[in-house]
N, C-alpha and C positions, 0 to 999 in steps of 0.2 A: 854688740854695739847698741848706744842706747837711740831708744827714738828720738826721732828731731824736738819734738813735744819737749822733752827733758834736759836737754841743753842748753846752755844760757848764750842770749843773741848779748849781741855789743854794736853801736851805731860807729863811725868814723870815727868819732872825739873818743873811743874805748870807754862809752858811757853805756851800763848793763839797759839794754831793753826789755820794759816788763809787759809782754803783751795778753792781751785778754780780759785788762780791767776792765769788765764791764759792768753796768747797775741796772737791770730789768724789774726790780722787786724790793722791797721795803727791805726785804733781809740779805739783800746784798749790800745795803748802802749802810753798812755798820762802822766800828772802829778803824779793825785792820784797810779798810780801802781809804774812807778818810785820812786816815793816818800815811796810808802810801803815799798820797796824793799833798801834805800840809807842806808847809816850808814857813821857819819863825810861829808856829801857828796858825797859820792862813793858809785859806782854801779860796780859789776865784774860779766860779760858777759862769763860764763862757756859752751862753744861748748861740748859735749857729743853725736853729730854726731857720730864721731867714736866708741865711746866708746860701750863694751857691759853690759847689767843691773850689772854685779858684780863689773865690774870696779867702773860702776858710784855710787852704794852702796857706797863701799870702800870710793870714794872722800867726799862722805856725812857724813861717819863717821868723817871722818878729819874734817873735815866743823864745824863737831858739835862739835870736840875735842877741834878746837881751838879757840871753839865760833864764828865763822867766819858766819854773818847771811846777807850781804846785796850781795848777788848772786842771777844770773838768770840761770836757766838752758835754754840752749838753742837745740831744739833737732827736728828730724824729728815728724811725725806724727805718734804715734804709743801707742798702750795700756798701757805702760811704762810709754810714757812721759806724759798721759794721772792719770795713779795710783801715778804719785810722785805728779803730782796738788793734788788731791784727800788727799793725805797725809799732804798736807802746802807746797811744796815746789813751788814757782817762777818759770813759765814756759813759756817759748814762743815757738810757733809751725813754725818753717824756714820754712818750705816747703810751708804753709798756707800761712803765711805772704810775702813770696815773692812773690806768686799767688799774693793777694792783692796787692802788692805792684807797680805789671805791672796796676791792673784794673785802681789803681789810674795815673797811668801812671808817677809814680816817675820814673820806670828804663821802660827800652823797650826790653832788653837781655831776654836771657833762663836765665829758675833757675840759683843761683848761691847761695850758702850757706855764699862768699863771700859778696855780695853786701848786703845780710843780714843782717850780720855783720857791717859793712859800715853804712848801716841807723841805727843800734840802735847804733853803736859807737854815729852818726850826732846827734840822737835825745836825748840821753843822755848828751852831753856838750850841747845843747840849750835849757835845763832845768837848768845847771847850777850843772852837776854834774859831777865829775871826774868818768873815765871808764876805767876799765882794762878788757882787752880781753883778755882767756886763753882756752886752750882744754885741756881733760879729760888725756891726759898723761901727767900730772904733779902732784906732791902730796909736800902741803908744810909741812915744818918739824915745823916753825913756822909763826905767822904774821908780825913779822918785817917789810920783805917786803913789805908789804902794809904803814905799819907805818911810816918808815924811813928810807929805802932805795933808793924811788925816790919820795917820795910824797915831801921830804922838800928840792930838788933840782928846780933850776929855771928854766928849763926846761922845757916845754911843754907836747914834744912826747918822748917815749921808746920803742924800739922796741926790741924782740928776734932776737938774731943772727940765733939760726938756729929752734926754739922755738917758734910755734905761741903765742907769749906773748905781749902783747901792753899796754901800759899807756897811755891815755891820757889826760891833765889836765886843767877843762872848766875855763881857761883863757880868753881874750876878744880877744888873737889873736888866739886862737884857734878855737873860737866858729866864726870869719872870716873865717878862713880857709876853714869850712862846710857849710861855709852859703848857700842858696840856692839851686836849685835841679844842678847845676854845679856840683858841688861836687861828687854826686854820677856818673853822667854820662862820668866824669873825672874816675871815680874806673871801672866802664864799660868798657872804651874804651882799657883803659888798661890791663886789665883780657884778653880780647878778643884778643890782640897785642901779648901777653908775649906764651910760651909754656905752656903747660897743666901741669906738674911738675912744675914750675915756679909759678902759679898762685892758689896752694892753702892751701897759708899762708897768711892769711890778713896781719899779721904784718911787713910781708917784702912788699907784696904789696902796703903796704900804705904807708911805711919809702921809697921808691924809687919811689912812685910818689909826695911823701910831697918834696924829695929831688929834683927831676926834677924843682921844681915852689918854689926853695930856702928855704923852712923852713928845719929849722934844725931837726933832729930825732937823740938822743942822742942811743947807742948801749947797749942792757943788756947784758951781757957777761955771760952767761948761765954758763958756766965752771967754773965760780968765784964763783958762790954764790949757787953752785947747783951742785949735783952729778949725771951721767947719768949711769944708769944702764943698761946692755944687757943679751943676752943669751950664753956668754962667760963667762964671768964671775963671781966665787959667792962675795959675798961681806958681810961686819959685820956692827953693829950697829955703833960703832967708826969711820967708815969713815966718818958718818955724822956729824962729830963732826965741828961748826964752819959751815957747811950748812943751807942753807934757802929752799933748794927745793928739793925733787928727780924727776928726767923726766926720759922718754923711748923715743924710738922710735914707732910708729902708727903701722909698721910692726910686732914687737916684740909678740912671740905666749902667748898665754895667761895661756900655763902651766910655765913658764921661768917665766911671768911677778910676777903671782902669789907666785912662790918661790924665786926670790929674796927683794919679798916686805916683804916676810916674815923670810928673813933673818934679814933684817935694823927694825925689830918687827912694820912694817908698814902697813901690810894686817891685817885689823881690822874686817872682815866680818864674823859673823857664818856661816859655811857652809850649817849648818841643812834648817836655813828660811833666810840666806842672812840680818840679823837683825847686828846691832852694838854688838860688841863683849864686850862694855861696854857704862854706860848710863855716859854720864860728866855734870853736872849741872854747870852752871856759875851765878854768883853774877848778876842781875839783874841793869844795871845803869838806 
């Protein structure tokens, strides 16, 4: 009999599970795991740094809700981030990988969950794949956004106005833009320039050093296409009406966070084992 190791798992929906992607080191984060991970070309770079296990749940129901499969979770080193690999989900280790990423001597700074970001943005457009970069306080309502909001614009970069939210798309002037270890040591020098509140939103950081050296960074207008929710006020499912996203603020406590998600019927999580509060199965292309 063979070991369990060598069998292939299958989730509810008879969708193969692939577990143990994990990215600890410059030379794990190559083609074949990019490439596991793409869908249409696109890679989406999910920070869950801040986030805690129910949140990041919650996001993964969504994820599955709206079939949305070519994400990375990107997250410190912890038993967590350690049990969603174990499960199938895409995983890279920031705090590992930035370690590596001094030995190899791409950057020369202190940790930065920034510069992290920064290299898998580089290394993702010089595979030849579009990347959006997002943190754990966003939930979208649908995938439009990915589809046809800025993917069929001629534009390059997108950045959140106040939303660590980035697009960016592996054109041949964009994949210039990163070329070389220039590029990071330009996101370094600047991280260390700007104030500590200043510097840790990659999407602003990188739309105002792209803007410094002329390239253009088109604005995502978070308030247009997305509803921000706080601990003021309640809100109903109609106001989503004609949205693409709801966001929070990183501060926002997480009994607030959890009832107004469940106001907009957006908190999807059992409370009992933190399991999806429903299974969604999709058509298989």
């Amino acid at each position: 009999m063979q070991p369990l190791s060598n069998l292939k798992w299958y989730d509810f929906c008879f969708r193969e599970v692939l577990p143990g992607r994990i990215v600890r080191n410059v030379d794990e984060l190559g083609p074949v795991f990019l490439q596991s991970v793409q869908k249409h070309n696109t890679v989406m770079l999910v920070s869950i740094v801040w986030a805690s296990d129910s949140i990041a749940r919650n996001l993964l129901c969504h994820f599955e809700r709206l079939n949305i499969q070519n994400y990375v979770l990107v997250g410190l080193s912890s038993d967590y981030l350690f049990d969603l690999a174990r499960r199938g989900h895409p995983v890279i280790v920031a705090d590992e990988l930035g370690k590596n990423m001094r030995d190899h001597k791409l950057v020369n700074s202190q940790d930065n969950i920034l510069l992290v970001k920064a290299y898998l943005m580089k290394k993702c457009l010089e595979h030849g794949l579009n990347v959006w970069t997002v943190d754990a306080n966003v939930l979208f309502v649908n995938d439009d956004i990915f589809h046809r909001e800025f993917t069929d614009s001629t534009n390059d970069f997108f950045a959140g106005k106040a939303l660590d939210l980035l697009f960016a798309r592996s054109s041949s002037a964009a994949k210039k833009v990163v070329a070389g270890d220039g590029f990071l040591a330009k996101v370094a020098t600047y991280i260390n320039r700007v104030e500590p509140e200043n510097s840790s939103n990659i999407a602003q950081v990188l739309a105002k050093l792209l803007n410094q050296n002329g390239i253009a960074v088109k604005t995502i207008a978070e308030s247009a296409v997305g509803m921000k929710i706080d601990d003021r006020d309640s809100v109903s499912s109609e106001a989503l009406s004609g949205k693409k996203m709801v966001y929070w603020s990183r501060e926002m406590s997480p009994e607030f966070l959890r009832k107004r998600l469940e106001e907009l019927s957006m908190w999807v999580v059992d409370g009992a084992d933190s399991s999806c509060k429903a299974v969604v199965c999709h058509q298989q292309s």
